[in-house]
GUVO-792500 format. One record per residue (C-alpha): residue number from 1; residue in three letters; x, y, z. Coordinates in Angstrom, 2 decimals. Layout:
N
pos code u v w
NUM ALA X Y Z
...
***
This chain:
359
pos code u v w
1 UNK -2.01 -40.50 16.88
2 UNK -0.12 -38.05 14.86
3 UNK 1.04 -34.97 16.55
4 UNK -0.01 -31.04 15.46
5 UNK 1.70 -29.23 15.97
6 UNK 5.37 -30.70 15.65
7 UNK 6.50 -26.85 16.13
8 UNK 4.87 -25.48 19.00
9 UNK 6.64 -22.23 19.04
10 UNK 6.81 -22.18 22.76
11 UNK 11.36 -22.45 22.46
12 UNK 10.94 -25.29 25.23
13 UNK 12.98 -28.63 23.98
14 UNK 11.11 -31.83 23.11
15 UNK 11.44 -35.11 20.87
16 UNK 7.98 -34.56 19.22
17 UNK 9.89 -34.73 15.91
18 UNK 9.60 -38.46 16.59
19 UNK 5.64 -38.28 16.49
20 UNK 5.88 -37.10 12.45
21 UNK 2.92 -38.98 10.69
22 UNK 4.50 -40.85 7.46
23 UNK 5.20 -39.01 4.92
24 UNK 3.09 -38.49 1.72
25 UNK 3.70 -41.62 -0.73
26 UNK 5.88 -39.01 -3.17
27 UNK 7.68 -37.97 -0.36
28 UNK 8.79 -41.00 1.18
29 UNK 12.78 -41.47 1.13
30 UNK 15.04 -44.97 2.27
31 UNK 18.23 -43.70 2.17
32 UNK 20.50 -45.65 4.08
33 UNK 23.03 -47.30 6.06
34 UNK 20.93 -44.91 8.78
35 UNK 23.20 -43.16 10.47
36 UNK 22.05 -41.56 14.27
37 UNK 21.19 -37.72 14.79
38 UNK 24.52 -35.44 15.26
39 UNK 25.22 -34.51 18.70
40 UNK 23.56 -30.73 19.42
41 UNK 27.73 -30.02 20.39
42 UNK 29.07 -31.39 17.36
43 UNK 29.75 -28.31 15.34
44 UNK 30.59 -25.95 17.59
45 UNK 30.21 -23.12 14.88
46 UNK 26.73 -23.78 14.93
47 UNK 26.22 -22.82 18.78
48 UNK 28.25 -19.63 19.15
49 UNK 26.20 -17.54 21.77
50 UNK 24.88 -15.15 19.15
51 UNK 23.12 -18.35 17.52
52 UNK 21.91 -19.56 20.93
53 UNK 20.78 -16.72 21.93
54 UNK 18.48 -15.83 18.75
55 UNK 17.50 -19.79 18.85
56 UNK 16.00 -19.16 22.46
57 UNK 14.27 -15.90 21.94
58 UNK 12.59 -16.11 18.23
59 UNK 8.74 -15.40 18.80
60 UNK 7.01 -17.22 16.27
61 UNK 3.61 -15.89 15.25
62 UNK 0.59 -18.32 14.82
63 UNK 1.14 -18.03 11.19
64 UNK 4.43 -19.13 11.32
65 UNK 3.88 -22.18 13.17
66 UNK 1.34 -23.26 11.14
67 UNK 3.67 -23.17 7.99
68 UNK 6.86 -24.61 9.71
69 UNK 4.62 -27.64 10.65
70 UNK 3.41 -28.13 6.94
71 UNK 6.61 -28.06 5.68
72 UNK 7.83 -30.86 8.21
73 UNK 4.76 -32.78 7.71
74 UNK 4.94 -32.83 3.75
75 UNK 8.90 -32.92 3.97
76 UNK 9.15 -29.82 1.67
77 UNK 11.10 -27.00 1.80
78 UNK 10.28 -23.99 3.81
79 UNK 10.94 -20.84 1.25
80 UNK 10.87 -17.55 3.82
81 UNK 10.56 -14.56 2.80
82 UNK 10.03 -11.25 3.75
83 UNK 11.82 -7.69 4.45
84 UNK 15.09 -6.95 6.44
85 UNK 15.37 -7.96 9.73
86 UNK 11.86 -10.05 10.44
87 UNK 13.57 -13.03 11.56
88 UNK 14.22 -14.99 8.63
89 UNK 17.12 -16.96 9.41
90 UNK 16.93 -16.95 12.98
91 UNK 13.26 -19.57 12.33
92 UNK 15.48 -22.43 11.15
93 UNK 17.67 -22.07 14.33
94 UNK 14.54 -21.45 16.89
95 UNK 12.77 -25.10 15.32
96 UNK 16.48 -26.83 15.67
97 UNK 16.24 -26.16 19.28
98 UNK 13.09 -27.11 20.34
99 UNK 13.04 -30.01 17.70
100 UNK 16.26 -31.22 19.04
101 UNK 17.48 -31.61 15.57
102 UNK 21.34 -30.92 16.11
103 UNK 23.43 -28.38 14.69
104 UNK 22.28 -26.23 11.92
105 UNK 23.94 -26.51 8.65
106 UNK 24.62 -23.46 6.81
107 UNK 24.78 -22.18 3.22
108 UNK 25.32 -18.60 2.59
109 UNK 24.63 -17.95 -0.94
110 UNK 26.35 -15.78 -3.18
111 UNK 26.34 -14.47 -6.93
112 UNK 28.60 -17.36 -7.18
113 UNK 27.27 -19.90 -5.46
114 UNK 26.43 -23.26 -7.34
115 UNK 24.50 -26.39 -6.93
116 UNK 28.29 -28.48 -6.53
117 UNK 28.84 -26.30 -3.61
118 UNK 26.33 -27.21 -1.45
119 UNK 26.99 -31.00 -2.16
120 UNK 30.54 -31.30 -2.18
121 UNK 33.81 -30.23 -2.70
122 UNK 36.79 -31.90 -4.11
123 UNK 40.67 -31.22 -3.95
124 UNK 42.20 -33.21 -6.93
125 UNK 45.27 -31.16 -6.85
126 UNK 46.22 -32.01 -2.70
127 UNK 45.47 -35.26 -3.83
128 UNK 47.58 -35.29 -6.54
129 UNK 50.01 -33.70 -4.03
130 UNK 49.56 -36.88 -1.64
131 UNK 49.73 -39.53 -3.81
132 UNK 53.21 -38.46 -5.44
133 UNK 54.31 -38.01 -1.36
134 UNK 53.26 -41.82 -0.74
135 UNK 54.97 -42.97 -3.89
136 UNK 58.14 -41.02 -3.14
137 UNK 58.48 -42.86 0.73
138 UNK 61.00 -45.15 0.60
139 UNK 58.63 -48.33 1.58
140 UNK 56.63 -47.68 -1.56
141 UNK 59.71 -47.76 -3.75
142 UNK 60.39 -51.54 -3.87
143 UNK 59.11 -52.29 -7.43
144 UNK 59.91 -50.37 -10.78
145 UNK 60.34 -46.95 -11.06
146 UNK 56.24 -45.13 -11.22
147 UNK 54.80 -48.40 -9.64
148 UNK 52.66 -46.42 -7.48
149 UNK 50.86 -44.29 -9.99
150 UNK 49.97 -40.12 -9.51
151 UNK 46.33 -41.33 -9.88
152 UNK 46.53 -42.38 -5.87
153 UNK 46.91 -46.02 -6.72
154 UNK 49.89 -48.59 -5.68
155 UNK 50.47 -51.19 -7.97
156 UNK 48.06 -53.52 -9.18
157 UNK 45.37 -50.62 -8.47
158 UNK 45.50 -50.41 -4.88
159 UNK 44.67 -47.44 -3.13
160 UNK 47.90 -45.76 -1.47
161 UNK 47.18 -44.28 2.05
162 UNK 46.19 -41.13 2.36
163 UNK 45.63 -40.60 -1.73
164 UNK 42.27 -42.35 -2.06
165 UNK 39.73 -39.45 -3.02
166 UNK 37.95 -39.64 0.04
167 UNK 40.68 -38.35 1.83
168 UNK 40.19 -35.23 -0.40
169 UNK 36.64 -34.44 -0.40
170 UNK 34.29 -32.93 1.96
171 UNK 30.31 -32.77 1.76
172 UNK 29.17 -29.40 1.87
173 UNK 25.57 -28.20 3.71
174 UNK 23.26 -29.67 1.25
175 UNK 24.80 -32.63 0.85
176 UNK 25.17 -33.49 4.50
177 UNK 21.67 -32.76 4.96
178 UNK 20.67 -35.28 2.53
179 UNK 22.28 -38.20 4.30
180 UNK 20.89 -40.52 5.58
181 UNK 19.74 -39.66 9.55
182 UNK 17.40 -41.10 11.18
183 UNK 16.21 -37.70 11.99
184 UNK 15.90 -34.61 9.87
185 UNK 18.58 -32.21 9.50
186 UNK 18.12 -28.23 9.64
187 UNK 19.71 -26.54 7.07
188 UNK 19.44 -22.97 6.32
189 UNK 19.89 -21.23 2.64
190 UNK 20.45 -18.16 2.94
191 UNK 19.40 -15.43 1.06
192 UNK 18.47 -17.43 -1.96
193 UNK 17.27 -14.46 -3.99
194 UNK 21.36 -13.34 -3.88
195 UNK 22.17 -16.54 -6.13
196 UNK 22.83 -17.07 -10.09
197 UNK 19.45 -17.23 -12.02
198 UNK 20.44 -20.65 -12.21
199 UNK 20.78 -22.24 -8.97
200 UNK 16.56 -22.38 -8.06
201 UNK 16.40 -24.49 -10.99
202 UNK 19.58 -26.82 -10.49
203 UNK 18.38 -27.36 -6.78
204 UNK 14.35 -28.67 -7.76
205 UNK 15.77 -32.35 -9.02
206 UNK 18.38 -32.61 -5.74
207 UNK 15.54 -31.34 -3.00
208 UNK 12.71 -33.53 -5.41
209 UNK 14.10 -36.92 -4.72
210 UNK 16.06 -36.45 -1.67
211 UNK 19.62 -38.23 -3.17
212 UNK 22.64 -36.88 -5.26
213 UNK 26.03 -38.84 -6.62
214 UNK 29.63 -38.20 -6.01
215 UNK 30.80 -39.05 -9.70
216 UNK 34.04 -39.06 -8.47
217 UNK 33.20 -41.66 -5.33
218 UNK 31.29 -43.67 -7.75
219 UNK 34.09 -44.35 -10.12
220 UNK 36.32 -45.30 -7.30
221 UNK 33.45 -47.42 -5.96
222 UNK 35.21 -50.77 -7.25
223 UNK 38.31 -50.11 -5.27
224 UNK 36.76 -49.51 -2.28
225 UNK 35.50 -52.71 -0.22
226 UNK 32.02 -52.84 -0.42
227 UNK 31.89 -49.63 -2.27
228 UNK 31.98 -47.62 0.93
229 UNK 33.84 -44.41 1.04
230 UNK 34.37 -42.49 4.68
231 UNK 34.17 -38.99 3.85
232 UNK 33.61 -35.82 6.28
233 UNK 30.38 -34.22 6.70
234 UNK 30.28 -30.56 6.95
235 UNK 30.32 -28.91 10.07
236 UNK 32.39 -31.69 11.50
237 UNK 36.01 -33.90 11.49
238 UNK 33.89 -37.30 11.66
239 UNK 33.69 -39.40 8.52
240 UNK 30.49 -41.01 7.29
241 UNK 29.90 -43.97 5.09
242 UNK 28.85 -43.30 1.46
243 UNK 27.71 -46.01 -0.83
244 UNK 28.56 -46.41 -4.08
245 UNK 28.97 -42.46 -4.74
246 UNK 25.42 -42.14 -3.86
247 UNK 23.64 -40.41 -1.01
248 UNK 19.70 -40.59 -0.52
249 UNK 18.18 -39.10 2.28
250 UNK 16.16 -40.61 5.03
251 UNK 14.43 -37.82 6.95
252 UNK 13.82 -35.34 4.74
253 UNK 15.66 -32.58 6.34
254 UNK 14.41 -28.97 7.52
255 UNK 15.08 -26.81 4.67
256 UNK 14.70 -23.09 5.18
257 UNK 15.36 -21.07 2.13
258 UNK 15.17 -17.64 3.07
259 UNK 15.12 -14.33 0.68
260 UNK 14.30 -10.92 0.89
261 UNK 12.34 -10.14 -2.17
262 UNK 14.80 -9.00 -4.68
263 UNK 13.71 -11.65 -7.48
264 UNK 10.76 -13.84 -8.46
265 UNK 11.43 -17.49 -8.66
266 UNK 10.52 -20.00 -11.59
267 UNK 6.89 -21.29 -10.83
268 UNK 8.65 -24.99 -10.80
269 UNK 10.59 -24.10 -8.20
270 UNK 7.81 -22.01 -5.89
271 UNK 5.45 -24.89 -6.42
272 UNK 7.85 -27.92 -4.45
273 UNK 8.08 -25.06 -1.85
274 UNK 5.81 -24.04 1.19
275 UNK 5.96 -20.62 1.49
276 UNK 6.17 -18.25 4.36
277 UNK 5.78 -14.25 4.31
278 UNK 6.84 -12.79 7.32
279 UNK 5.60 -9.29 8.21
280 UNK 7.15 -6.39 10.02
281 UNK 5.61 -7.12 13.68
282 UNK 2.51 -5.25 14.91
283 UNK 2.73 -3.93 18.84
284 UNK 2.51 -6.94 21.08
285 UNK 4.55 -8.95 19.12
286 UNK 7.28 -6.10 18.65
287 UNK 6.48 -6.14 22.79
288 UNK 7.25 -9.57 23.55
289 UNK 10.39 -9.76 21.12
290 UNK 11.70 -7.13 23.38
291 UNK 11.15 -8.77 26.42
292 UNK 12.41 -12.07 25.15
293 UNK 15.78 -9.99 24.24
294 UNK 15.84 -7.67 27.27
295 UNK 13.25 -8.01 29.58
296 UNK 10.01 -6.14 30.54
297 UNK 10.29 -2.74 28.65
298 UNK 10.25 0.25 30.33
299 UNK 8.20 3.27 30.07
300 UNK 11.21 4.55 27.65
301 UNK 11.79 1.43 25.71
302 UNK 7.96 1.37 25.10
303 UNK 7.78 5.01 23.43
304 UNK 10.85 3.55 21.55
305 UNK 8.62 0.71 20.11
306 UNK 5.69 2.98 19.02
307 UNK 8.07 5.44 17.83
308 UNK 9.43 2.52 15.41
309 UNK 6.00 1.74 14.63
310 UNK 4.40 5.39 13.30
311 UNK 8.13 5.40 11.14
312 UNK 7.85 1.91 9.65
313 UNK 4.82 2.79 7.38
314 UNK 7.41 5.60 5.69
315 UNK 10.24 2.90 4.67
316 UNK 12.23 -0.57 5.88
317 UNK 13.18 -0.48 9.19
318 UNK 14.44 -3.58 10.95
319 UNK 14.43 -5.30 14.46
320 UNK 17.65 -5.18 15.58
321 UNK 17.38 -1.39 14.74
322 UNK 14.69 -1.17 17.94
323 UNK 16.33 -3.69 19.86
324 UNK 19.89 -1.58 19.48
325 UNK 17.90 1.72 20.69
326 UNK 16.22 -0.08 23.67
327 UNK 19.76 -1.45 24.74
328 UNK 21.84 1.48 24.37
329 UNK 18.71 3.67 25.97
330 UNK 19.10 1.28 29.11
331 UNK 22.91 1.00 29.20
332 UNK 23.84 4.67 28.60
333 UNK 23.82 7.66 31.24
334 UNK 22.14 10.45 29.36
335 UNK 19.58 12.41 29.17
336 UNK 16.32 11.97 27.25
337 UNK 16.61 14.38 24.27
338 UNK 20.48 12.64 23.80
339 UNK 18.68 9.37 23.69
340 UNK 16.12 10.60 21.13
341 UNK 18.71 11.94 19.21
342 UNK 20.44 8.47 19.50
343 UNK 18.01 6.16 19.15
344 UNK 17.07 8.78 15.80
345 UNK 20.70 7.62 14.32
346 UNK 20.48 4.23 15.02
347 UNK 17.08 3.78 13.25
348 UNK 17.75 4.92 9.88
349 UNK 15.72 3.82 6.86
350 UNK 16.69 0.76 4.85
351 UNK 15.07 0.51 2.15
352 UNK 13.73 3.84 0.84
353 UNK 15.76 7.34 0.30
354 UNK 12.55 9.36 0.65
355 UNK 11.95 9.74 4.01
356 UNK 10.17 11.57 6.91
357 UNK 12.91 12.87 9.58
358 UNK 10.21 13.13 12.07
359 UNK 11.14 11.12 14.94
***
């Protein structure tokens, strides 16, 4: 019998990833050779303590839950959105834990940022660099002068060590993800709404059908036996078999795309997405996030939190904002009108100018 939830929300590790019903018929990926789930320590990146710590303490709401476990059920991507400091990014690292999917993969997205990116990136001019180094080595030189050719091959179209392409390419977040593990990957997007009006659009084929090609890995196909190509994976220095310049997906992986509101998306792209709005938390939940982060709050740290609540109606305030107040409020020897007066500074509005500077 199926298992619902998948995502409890309760940050206590399990393998209930494993108990995923199959996915819908136009879901349903076969990527392969399969290769097994990344060690959680793999990229160590991925677990500085900042990371950890927000992984351990996210309070999910019921709401949220319910909408992580569609989108791992239907394998589609998670699009989160909301204002400033509700969480968004820290979701995709709390349902890595508990999910014990391994490292997150990350993409931060710019105004630059393009669909090639997140797949892959290529060095033709190191490789360049390499393959004139191999030819120049004195145990390469035995036939005619420009035997071993610039393009990274010996004679007779062999491959020179250290100049075959895959020696020059790395996948990038996206394309990682898409490979093909025998459990899903979690990869975050971050702040999607940042990107080219392009990119939403260039990514709907890649996250439709799960799979992508390496057009340079698929012309060097034929010199490679088998067609296999051992290329690194982002996050890591381990190399990973790719077919034929081709990578399809297995287990759909985790996406998160998160964004804070700044731009509509095409319809095409909103509809292959499950969407989740998060909200600015009410009083219990703003309670228990800062007793996950700190502890039971105090009689001080509790007229912080409605404090933060009468101002948030007035303009964007954030999280961390209250959770910086609390801390320094607990840590600091001074009196109470110094830490009004403090906490005051540190809780300025984001996202409006007008303002009340009742606090």
């Amino acid at each position: 019998m199926p298992l619902w939830p998948v995502y409890t929300g309760t940050n206590e590790p399990h393998d209930g990833i494993t108990e995923l019903p199959a996915p819908p018929p136009w879901r349903a990926f076969d990527g392969g050779p399969v290769l097994p789930a990344p060690d959680a320590a793999a990229d160590t990146a991925a677990h500085s303590p900042d990371r950890t710590h927000r992984a351990e303490t996210y309070q999910a709401t019921g709401e949220t839950v319910e909408l992580v476990n569609a989108a791992l059920y239907l394998r589609r991507p998670l699009l989160v959105t909301g204002p400033p400091g509700t969480g968004k990014s820290s979701l995709v690292y709390a349902v890595a834990r508990e999910l014990r999917l391994g490292p997150v993969l990350r993409w931060n997205i710019t105004s630059r940022s393009t669909l090639h990116d997140g797949l892959y990136q290529y060095d033709p001019l190191s490789r360049l660099y390499a393959a004139r180094q191999e030819a120049a080595r004195p145990e390469r030189t035995g036939g005619p002068q420009g035997a071993d050719g610039a393009d990274g091959t010996g004679g007779g179209g062999r491959e020179v060590d250290g100049a075959g392409i895959e020696h020059h390419l790395r996948l990038g977040p996206l394309g990682t993800a898409l490979l093909p593990y025998a459990r899903p990957r979690a990869l975050l997007i971050d702040e999607i709404d940042k990107s080219d009006l392009d990119l939403p659009n260039d990514l709907l084929n890649v996250l439709e059908e799960g799979q992508y090609e390496i057009p340079e890995l698929v012309r060097a196909s034929r010199l490679a036996p088998g067609g296999v190509a051992e290329v690194l994976a982002d996050g890591t220095d381990e190399r990973v078999p790719v077919v034929r310049g081709r990578v399809r997906c297995r287990a759909f992986p985790f996406v998160v795309l998160t964004s804070n509101g700044e731009r509509e998306f095409p319809p095409a792209f909103l509809r292959r997405c499950v969407t989740l709005h998060l909200r600015q938390p009410d009083d219990r939940h703003l309670a228990e996030i800062v007793r996950a982060h700190l502890g039971e709050p105090d009689a001080y740290a509790r007229t912080l939190i409605d404090r933060f609540l009468s101002r948030s109606g007035a303009g964007d305030l954030a999280t961390d904002q209250l959770l910086n107040a609390i801390y320094l409020a607990r840590s600091a020897d001074l009196d109470t009108e110094s830490l009004d007066r403090l906490a005051e500074q540190l809780m300025p509005y984001l996202g409006q100018s007008t303002r009340s500077d009742v606090f």
